[in-house]
C-alpha positions as CSV (number, residue, x, y, z in Angstrom):
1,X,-3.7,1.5,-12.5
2,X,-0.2,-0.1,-13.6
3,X,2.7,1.2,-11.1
4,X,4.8,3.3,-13.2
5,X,8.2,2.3,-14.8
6,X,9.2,4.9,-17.3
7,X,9.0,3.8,-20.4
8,X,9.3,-0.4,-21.6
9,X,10.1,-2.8,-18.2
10,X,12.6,-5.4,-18.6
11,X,11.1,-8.8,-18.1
12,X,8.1,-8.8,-15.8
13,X,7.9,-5.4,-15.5
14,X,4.7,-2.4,-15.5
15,X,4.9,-1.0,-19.1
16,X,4.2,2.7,-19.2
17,X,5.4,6.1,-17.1
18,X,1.9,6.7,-16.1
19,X,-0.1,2.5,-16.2
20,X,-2.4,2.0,-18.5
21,X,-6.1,2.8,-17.9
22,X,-8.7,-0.2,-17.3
23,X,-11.4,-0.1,-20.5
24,X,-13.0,-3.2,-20.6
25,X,-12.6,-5.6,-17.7
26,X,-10.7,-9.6,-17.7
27,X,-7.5,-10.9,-17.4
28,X,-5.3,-11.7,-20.5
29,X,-2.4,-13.6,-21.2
30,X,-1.3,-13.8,-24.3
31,X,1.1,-12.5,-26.9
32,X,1.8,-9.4,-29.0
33,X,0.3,-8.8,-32.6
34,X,1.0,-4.9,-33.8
35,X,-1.8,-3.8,-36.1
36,X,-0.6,-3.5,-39.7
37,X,-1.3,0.4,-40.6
38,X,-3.8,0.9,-42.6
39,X,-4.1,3.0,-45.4
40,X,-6.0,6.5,-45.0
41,X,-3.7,8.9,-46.8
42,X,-4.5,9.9,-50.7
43,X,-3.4,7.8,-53.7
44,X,-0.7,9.4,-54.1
45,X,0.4,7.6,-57.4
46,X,-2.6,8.3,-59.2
47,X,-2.7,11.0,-61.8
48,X,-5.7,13.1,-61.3
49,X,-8.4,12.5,-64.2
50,X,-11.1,15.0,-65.1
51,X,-13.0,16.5,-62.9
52,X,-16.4,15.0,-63.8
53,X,-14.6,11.6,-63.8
54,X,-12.9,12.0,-60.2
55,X,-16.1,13.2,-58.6
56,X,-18.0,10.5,-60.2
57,X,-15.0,8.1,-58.5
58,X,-15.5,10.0,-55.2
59,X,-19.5,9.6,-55.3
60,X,-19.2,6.2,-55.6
61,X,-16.4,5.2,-52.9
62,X,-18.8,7.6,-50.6
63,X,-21.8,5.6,-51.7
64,X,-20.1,2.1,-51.1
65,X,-18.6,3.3,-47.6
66,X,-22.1,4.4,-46.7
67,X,-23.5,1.0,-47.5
68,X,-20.7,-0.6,-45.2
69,X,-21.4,1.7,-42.6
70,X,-25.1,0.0,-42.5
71,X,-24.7,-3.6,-42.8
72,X,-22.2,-3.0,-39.8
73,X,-25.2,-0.7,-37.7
74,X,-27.6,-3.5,-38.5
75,X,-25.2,-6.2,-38.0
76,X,-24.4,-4.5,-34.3
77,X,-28.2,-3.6,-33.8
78,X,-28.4,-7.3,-33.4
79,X,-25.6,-8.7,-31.9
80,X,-25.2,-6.3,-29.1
81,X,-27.6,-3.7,-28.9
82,X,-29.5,-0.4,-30.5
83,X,-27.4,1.9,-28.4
84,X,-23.7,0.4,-29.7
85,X,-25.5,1.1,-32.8
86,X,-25.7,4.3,-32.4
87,X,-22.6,4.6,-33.0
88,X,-22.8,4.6,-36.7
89,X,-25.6,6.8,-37.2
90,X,-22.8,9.8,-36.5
91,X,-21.0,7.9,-39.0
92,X,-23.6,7.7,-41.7
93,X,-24.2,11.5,-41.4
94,X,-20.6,12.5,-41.8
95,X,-20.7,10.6,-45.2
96,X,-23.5,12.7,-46.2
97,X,-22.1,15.9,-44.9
98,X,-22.4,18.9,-47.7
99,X,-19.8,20.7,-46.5
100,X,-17.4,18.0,-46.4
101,X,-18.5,16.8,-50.0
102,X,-18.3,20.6,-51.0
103,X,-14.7,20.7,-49.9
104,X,-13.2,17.7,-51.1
105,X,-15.6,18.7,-54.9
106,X,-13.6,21.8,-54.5
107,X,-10.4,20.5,-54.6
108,X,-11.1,17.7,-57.3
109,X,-12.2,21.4,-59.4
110,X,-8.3,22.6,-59.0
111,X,-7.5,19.3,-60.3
112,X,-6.8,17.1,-57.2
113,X,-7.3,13.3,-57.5
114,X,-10.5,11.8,-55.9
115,X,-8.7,10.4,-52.7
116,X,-6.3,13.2,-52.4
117,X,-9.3,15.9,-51.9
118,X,-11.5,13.8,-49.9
119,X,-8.5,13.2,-47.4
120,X,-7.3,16.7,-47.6
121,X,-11.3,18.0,-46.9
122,X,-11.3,15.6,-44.2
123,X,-8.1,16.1,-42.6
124,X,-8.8,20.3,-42.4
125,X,-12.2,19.2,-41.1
126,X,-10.4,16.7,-38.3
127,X,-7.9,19.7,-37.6
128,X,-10.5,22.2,-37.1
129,X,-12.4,19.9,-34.9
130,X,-9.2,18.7,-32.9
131,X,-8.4,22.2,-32.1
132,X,-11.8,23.0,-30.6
133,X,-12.8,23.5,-26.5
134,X,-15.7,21.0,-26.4
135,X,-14.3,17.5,-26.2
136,X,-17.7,15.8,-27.4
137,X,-16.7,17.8,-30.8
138,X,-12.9,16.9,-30.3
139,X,-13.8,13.4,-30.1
140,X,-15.9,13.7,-33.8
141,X,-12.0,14.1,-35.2
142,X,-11.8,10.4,-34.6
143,X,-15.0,9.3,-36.6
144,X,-13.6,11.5,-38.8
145,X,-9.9,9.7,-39.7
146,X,-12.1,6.4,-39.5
147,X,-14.3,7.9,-42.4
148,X,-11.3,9.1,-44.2
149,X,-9.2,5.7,-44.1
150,X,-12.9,3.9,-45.0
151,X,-13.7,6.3,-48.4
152,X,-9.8,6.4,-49.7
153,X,-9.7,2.6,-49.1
154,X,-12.8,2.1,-50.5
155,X,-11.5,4.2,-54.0
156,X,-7.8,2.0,-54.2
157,X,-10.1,-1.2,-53.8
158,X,-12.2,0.0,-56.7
159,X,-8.9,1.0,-58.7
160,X,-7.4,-2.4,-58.2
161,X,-10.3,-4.9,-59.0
162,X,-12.8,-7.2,-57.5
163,X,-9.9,-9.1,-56.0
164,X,-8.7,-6.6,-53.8
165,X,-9.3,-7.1,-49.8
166,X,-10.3,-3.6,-48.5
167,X,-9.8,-4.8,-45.0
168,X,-6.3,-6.5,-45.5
169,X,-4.6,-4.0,-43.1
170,X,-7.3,-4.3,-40.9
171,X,-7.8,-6.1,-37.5
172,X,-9.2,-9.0,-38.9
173,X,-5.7,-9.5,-40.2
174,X,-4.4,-10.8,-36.7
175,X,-6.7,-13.7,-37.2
176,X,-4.5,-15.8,-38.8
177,X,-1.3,-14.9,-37.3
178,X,0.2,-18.0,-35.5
179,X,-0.8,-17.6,-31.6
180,X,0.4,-19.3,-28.7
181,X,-1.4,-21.2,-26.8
182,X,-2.6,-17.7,-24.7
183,X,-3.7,-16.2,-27.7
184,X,-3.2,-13.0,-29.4
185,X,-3.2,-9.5,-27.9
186,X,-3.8,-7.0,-30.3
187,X,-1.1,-3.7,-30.2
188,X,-2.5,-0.9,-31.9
189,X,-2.4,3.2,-31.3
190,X,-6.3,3.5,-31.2
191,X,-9.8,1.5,-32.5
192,X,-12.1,2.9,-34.5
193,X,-15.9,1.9,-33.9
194,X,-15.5,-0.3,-37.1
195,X,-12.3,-2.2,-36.5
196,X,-14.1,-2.9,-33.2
197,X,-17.1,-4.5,-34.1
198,X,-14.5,-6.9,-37.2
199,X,-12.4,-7.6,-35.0
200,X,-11.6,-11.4,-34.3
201,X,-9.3,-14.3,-33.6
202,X,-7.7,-12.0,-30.1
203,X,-8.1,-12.5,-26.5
204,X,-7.6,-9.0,-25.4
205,X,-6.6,-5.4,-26.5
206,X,-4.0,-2.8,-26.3
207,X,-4.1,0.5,-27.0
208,X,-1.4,3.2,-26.8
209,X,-3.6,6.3,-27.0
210,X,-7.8,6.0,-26.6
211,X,-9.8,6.7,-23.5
212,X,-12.3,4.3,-21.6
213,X,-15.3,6.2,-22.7
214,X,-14.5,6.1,-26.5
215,X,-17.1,4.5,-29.2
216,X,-14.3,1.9,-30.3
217,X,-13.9,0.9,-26.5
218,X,-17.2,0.9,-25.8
219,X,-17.9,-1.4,-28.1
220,X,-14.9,-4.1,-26.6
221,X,-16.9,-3.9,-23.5
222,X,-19.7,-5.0,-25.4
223,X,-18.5,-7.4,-27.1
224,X,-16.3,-8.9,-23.9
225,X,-13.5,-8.4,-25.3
226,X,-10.4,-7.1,-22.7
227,X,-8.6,-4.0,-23.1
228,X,-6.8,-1.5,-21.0
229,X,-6.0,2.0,-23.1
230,X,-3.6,5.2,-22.6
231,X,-0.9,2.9,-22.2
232,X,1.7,5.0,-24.3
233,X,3.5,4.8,-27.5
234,X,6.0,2.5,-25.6
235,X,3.9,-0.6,-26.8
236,X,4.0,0.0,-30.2
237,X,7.6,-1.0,-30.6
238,X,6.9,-4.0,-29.3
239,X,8.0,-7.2,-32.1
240,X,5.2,-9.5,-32.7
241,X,5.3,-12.5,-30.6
242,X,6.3,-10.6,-27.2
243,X,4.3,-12.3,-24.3
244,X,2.3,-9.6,-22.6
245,X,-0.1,-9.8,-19.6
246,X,-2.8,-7.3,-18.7
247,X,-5.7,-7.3,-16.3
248,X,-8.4,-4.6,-18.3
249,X,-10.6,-4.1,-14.7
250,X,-7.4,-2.4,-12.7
251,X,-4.9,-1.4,-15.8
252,X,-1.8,-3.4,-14.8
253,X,-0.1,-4.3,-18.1
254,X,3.3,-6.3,-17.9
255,X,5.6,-7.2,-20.9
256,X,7.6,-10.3,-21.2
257,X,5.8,-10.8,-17.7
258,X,8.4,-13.9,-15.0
259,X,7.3,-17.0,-14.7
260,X,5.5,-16.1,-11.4
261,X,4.0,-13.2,-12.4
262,X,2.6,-15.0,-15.3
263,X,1.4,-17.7,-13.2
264,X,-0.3,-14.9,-11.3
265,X,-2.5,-13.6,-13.9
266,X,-3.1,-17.4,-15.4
267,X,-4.4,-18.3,-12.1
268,X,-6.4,-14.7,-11.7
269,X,-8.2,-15.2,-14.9
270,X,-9.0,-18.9,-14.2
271,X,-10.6,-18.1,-11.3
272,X,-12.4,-15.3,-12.5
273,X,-13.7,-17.4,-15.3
274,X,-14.5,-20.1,-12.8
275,X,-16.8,-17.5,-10.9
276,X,-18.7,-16.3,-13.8
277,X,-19.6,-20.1,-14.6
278,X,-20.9,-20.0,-11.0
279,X,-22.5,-16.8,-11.3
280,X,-24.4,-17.7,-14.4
281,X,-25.8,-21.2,-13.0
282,X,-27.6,-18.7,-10.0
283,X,-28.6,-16.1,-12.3
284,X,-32.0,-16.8,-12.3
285,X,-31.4,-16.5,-8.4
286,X,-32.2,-13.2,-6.4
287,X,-29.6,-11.0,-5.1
288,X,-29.5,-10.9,-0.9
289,X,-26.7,-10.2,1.2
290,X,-25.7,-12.7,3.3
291,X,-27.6,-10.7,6.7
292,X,-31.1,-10.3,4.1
293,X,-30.7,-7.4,2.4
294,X,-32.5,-7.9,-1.3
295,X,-30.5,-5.7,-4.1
296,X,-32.6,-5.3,-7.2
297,X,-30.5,-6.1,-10.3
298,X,-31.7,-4.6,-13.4
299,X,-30.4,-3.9,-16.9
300,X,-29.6,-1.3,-18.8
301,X,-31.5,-1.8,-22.5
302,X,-31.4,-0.2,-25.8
303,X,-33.4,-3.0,-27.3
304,X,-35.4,-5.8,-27.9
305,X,-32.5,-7.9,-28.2
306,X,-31.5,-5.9,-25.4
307,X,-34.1,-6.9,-23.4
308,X,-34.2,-10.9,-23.9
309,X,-30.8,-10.8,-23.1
310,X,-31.5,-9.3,-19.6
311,X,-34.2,-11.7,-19.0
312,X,-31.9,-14.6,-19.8
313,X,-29.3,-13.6,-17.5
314,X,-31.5,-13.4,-14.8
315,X,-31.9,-9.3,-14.5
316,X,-34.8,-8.4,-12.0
317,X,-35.8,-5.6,-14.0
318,X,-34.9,-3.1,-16.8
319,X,-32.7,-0.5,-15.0
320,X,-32.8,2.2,-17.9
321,X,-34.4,1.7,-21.1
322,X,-32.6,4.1,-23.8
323,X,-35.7,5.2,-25.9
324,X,-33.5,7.1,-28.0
325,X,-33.2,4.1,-30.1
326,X,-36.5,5.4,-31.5
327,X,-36.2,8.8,-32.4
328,X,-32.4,9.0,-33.7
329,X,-31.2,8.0,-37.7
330,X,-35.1,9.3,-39.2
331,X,-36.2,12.3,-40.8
332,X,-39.4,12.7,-38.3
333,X,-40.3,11.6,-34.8
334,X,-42.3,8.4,-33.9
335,X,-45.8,9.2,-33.1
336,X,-47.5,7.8,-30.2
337,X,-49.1,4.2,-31.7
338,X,-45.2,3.7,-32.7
339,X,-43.6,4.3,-29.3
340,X,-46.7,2.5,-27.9
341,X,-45.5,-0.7,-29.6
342,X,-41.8,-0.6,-29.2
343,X,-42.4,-0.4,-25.2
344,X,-44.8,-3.3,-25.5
345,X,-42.1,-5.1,-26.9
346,X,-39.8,-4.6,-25.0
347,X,-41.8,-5.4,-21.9
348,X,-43.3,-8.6,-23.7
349,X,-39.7,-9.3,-23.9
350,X,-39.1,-8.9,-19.9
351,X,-42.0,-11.1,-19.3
352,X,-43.4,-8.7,-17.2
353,X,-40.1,-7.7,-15.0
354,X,-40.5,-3.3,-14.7
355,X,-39.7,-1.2,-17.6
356,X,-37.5,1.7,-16.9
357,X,-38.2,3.7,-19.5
358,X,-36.2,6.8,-19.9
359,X,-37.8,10.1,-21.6
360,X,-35.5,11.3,-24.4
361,X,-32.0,12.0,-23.8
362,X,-30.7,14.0,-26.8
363,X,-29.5,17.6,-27.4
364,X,-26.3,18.9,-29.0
365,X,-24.2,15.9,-28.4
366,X,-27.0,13.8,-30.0
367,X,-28.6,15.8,-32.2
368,X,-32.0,14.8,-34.0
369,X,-32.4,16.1,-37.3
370,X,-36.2,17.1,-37.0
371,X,-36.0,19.0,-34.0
372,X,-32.4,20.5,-34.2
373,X,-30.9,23.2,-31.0
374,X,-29.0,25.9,-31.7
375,X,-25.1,25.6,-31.7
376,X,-22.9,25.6,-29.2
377,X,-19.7,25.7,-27.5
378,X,-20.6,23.2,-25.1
379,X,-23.4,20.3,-26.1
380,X,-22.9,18.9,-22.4
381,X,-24.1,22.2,-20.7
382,X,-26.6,23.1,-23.3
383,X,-30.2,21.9,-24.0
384,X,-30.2,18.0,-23.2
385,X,-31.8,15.4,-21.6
386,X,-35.0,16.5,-19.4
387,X,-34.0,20.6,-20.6
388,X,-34.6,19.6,-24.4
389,X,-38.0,18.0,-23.6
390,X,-39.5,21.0,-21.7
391,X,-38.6,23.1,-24.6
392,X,-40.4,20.5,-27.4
393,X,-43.6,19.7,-25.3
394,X,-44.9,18.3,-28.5
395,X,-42.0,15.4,-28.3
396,X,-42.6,15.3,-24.8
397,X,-46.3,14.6,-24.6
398,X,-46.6,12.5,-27.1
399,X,-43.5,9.8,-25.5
400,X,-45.7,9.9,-22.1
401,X,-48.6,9.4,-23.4
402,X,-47.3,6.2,-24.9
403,X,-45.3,5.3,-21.7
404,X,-48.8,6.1,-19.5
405,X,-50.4,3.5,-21.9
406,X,-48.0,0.7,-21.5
407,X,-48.1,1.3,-17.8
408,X,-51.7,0.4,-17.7
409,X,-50.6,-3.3,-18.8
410,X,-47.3,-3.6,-17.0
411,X,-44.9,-2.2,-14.7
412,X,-43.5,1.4,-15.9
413,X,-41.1,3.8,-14.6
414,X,-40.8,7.2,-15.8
415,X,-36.9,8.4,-16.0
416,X,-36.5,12.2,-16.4
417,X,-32.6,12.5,-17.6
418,X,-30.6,15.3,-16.7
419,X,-32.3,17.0,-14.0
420,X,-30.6,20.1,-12.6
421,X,-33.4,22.1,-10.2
422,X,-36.6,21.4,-8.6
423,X,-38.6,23.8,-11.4
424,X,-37.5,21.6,-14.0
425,X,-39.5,18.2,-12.0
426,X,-41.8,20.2,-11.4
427,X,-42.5,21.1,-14.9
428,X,-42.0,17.6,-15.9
429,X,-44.5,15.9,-13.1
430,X,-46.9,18.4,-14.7
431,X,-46.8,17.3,-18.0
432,X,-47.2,13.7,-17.1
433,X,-49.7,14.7,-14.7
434,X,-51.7,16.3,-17.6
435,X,-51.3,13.0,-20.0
436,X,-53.0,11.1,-17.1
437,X,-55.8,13.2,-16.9
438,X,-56.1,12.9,-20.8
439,X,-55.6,9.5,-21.0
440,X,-57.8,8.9,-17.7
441,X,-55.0,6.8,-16.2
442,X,-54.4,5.7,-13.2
443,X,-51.9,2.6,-13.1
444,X,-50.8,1.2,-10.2
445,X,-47.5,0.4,-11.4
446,X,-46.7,3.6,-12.7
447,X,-43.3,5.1,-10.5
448,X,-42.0,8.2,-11.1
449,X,-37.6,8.4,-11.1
450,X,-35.0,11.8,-11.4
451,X,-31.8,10.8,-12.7
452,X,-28.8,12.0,-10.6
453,X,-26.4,13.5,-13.1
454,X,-25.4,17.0,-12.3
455,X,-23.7,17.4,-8.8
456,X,-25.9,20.2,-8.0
457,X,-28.9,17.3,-8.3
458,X,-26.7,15.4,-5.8
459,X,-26.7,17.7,-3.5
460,X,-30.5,18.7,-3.1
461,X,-31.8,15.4,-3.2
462,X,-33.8,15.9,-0.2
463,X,-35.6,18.9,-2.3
464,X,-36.2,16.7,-5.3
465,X,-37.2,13.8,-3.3
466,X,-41.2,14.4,-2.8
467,X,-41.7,14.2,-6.8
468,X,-40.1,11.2,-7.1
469,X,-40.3,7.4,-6.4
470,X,-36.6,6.6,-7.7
471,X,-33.3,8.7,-7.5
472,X,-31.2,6.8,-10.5
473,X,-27.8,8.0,-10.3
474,X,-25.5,8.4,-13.6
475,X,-22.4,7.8,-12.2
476,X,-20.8,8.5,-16.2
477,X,-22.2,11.7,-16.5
478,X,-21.5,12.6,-12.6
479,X,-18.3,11.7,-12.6
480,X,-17.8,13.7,-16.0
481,X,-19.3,17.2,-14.3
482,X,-17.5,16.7,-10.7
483,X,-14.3,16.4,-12.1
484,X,-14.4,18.3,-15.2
485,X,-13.4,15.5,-17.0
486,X,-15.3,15.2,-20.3
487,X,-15.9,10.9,-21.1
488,X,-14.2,10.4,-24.4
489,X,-11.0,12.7,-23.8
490,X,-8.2,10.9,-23.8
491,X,-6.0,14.0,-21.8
492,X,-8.4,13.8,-19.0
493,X,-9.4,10.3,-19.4
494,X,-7.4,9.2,-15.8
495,X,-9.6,11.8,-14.2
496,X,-13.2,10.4,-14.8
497,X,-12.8,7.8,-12.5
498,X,-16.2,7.3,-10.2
499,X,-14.1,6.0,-7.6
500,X,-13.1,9.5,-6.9
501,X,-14.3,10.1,-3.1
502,X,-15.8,13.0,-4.2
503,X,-18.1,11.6,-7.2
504,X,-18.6,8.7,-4.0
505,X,-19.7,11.3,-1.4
506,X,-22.0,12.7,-3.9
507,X,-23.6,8.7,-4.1
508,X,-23.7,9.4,-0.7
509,X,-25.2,12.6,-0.5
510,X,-28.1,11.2,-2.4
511,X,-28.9,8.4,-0.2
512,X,-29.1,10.3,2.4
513,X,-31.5,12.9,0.6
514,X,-33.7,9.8,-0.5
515,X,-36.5,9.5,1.7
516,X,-37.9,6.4,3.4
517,X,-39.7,5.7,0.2
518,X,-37.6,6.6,-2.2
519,X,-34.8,4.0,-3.8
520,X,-31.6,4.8,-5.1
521,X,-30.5,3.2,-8.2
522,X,-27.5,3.5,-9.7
523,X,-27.2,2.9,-13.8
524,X,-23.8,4.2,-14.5
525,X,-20.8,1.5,-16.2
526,X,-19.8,2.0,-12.0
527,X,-22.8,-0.4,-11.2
528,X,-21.5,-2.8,-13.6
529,X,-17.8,-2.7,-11.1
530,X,-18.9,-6.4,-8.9
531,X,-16.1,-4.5,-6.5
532,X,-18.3,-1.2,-5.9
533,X,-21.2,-3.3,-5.0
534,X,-19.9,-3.1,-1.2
535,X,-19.3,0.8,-1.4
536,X,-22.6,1.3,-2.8
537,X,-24.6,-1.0,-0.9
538,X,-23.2,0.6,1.8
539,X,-23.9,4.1,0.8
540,X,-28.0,3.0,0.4
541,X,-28.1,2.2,-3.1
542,X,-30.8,-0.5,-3.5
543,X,-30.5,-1.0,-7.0
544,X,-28.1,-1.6,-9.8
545,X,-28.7,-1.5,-13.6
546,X,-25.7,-3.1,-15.3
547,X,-25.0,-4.1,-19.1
548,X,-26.7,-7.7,-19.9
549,X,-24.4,-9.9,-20.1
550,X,-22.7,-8.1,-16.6
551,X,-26.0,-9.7,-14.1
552,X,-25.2,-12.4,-13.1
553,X,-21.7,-11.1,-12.1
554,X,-23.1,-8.7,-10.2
555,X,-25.4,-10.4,-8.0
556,X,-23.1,-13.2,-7.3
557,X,-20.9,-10.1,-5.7
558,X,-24.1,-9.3,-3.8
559,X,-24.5,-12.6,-2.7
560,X,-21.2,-12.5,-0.9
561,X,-21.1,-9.7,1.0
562,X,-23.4,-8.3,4.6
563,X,-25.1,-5.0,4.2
564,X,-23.3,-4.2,7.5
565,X,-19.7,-4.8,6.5
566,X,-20.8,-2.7,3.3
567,X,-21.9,0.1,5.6
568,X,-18.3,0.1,7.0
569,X,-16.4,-0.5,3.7
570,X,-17.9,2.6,2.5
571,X,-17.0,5.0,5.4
572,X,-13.9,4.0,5.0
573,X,-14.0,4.8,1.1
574,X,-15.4,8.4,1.8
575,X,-12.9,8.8,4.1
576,X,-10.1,7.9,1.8
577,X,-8.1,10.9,-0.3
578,X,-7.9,9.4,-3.3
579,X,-9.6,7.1,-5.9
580,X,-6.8,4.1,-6.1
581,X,-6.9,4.7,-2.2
582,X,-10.7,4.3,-1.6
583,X,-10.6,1.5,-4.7
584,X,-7.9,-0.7,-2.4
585,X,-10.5,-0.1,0.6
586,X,-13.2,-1.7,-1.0
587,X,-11.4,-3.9,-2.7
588,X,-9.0,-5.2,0.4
């Protein structure tokens, strides 16, 4: 975290009263570009025509956003993964919303302009869910002003011709802009998933509002890109050209940094580019501590790009396989000969490296249309994850049946997400216990894992340990329930750090529940931190399931450390009171 200064430093100072807050790790130095604003309010100078003909306008804006919205899902289905695609599947169903075409109809009926009512619908829609308890649904108010900016823009780009640039005001307008040497930093008061994925011709982001967690951010990461968030409306006066310095894996952000403190970072990022380059040539390379102590490095996959990606890097294995990437965006579920064949893929595509394959994580905050759940306050306490499964045992048996048959060619592990008690892996080791008996299976490479994500998990591992072959901690969701701070809320967003040393005594408490046989994974964005290594290690963890393109990265930091001096750095970190205080610990 920046120190705090109160409001814009003088030259070389911490910008912000409270830091900014990591998002998406490397060192950047650079210089300021604010964001032109763009447009998302109505046409405000257009008279309204007639009904029919305003609707007709409105249909087709709604229409070409929608096609936008998929060439960018396909275009980031293949350049960084099914699971950042995701992303615009929310998207694509808010365009299509009734209610929200209802509303803004409505208002084109009492003689409102096309752009007027759709941004007036939206806006009462984006109030309503601002102002609600849940902060999965709070966050949907951003998706929303992105969908709102997208359709208006798209109906003044039709009003002015073919030679209009929709995306003038965008991000892509930086591009051009004349940078120093450094590069250019992009200023901006949030990122929406879209201006994410266009963005180009920057070295690193700035945000004034946002969280870590959010879809725009998640996607930086994805995409490499630098960026630390939250840092405060401060850095939005800043004039165009201002050098800046930020470091998106700790949150220190300087303006108009000194010449030493520039010097600082410039040497700070060189070496850390100078490591990677090292890292990568040993990728291929297992990951031992330095007194023999082999860490399994795996990746986390949403994929089949996914998945040559982690072989290339060198991953050991596939940490956590998303299999969601099957059964979200359609109107019915894969059957069993399609999930059969997306699995073989992927492990065709691992060249025979283990396939963590997770059952189906989905529920109120990711809702499938064919099998819908009842509404409700709270999506993240609700039916999800392993809790959604036992209640469709249709969806349930048919994915294991599939994963039992791809585990007769190649080694499969079972992930049930979300487990809270012992009943529900119970219930769960019967129904795959039942597939195997139908399927008369028996493979020898078939492991059985419980993901850690609810703190009462963490603390009864020892009771869920004799089902299990694998305990794969979530360190997102865990930190999320420990500290009742929901991923994705900006207000709570300095809260949901898994440094915490009681989201790390947790960790601990499930290594010690793990029996002799069972390892403990973790597949959380904290496996992906090279500096946790040490803590974790330490704790027991065996195994660590990181993004891709974060592998080699990861074992190098393996590489460099001794099991024992892990075991030490993390007493020390359990010890300390604080997250920054257990973070300097491990850190030195």
């Amino acid at each position: 975290m920046g120190a705090a200064s109160g409001g814009l430093a003088a030259s070389g100072g911490v910008l912000g009263a409270a830091g900014a807050l990591a998002a998406s790790p490397g060192i950047v130095v650079g210089a300021v570009r604010q964001r032109e604003a763009a447009g998302g309010g109505a046409e405000a100078a257009r008279v309204a025509g007639e009904p029919e003909v305003e609707r007709e306008r409105l249909l087709a804006a709604l229409g070409r956003a929608g096609a936008e919205v998929r060439r960018t899902r396909e275009r980031v289905a293949g350049e960084l993964g099914e699971a950042e695609a995701e992303i615009f599947d929310a998207h694509a169903m808010l365009l299509e919303d009734p209610e929200l075409r209802s509303a803004a109809f409505d208002r084109i009926d009492d003689g409102a302009e096309a752009g007027a009512a759709w941004a007036a619908a939206v806006g009462e829609a984006e109030t309503a869910w601002s102002a609600l308890a849940d902060p999965y649904l709070r966050a949907r108010a951003a998706d929303l002003a992105a969908l709102r900016a997208q359709v208006v823009t798209a109906l003044r780009t039709a009003a002015a011709g073919p030679t209009a640039t929709a995306g003038a005001a965008g991000p892509a307008a930086v591009a051009g802009a004349g940078a120093d040497a450094e590069g250019l930093v992009l200023v901006a008061e949030d990122l929406t998933p879209g201006e994410a994925v266009g963005l180009a011709g920057v070295v690193g982001v700035v945000l004034a509002a946002g969280a870590p967690t959010s879809h725009g951010v998640i996607l930086l990461r994805s995409r490499g890109i630098p960026a630390v968030v939250a840092a405060g409306g401060g850095v939005l006066s800043l004039p165009d050209g201002t050098p800046i310095a930020f470091d998106g894996t700790t949150g220190e952000l300087v303006v108009d940094p000194s010449p030493g403190v520039r010097a600082r970072f410039v040497g700070e990022r060189d070496s850390a580019a100078a490591r990677a380059s090292s890292a990568a040539s040993r990728a291929s390379l297992g990951a031992v501590t330095r007194d023999g102590v082999r860490i399994e490095v795996g990746a986390n996959l949403g994929s089949v790009a996914d998945a040559r990606a982690a072989a290339a890097n060198g991953a050991d294995l596939a940490g956590l396989v998303r299999t969601e990437f099957l059964f979200l965006d359609r109107e019915t579920a894969p059957d069993v000969d399609e999930q059969t064949a997306a699995y073989r893929a992927l492990a065709e595509a691992l060249g025979g490296r283990r396939l963590t394959l997770r059952t189906l994580d989905v529920g109120g905050d990711k809702p499938l249309r064919y099998a819908p759940v009842p509404p409700t306050a709270n999506p993240f306490l609700s039916v999800r994850g392993l809790r959604f499964s036992l209640v469709r045992p249709d969806l349930f048996r048919a994915q294991l049946t599939a994963i039992v048959r791809v585990a007769v060619e190649t080694p499969v592990t079972v992930l049930f997400p979300m487990v809270s008690t012992v009943d529900e892996l119970r219930a769960a080791r019967a129904a795959l216990d039942d597939v195997l008996r139908a399927e008369q299976a028996s493979p020898a490479g078939l492991r059985v894992g419980a993901m850690i994500e609810v703190p009462a998990a963490a603390l009864k591992a020892s009771a869920l340990a004799p089902f299990v072959d694998v305990f794969s901690i979530g360190t997102n969701d865990l930190t999320q329930y420990t500290l009742a701070a929901a991923r994705g809320d900006g207000g709570v967003a300095a809260l949901g750090d898994p440094w915490d040393p009681g989201v790390l005594r947790l960790v601990d408490s499930v290594c010690r529940g793990a029996s002799d046989r069972v390892t403990v994974s973790v597949c959380g964005e904290f496996a992906g931190d090279p500096g946790a290594a040490s803590v974790l290690i330490g704790l027991g963890v065996r195994e660590l399931s990181v993004a891709p393109a974060r592998v080699p990265e990861v074992k190098q930091a393996v590489r460099e450390l001794t099991a024992a001096t892990a075991t030490t750095t993390a007493s020390a970190a359990l010890a300390a009171p604080t997250a920054s205080e257990a973070r300097a610990t491990a850190l030195g």
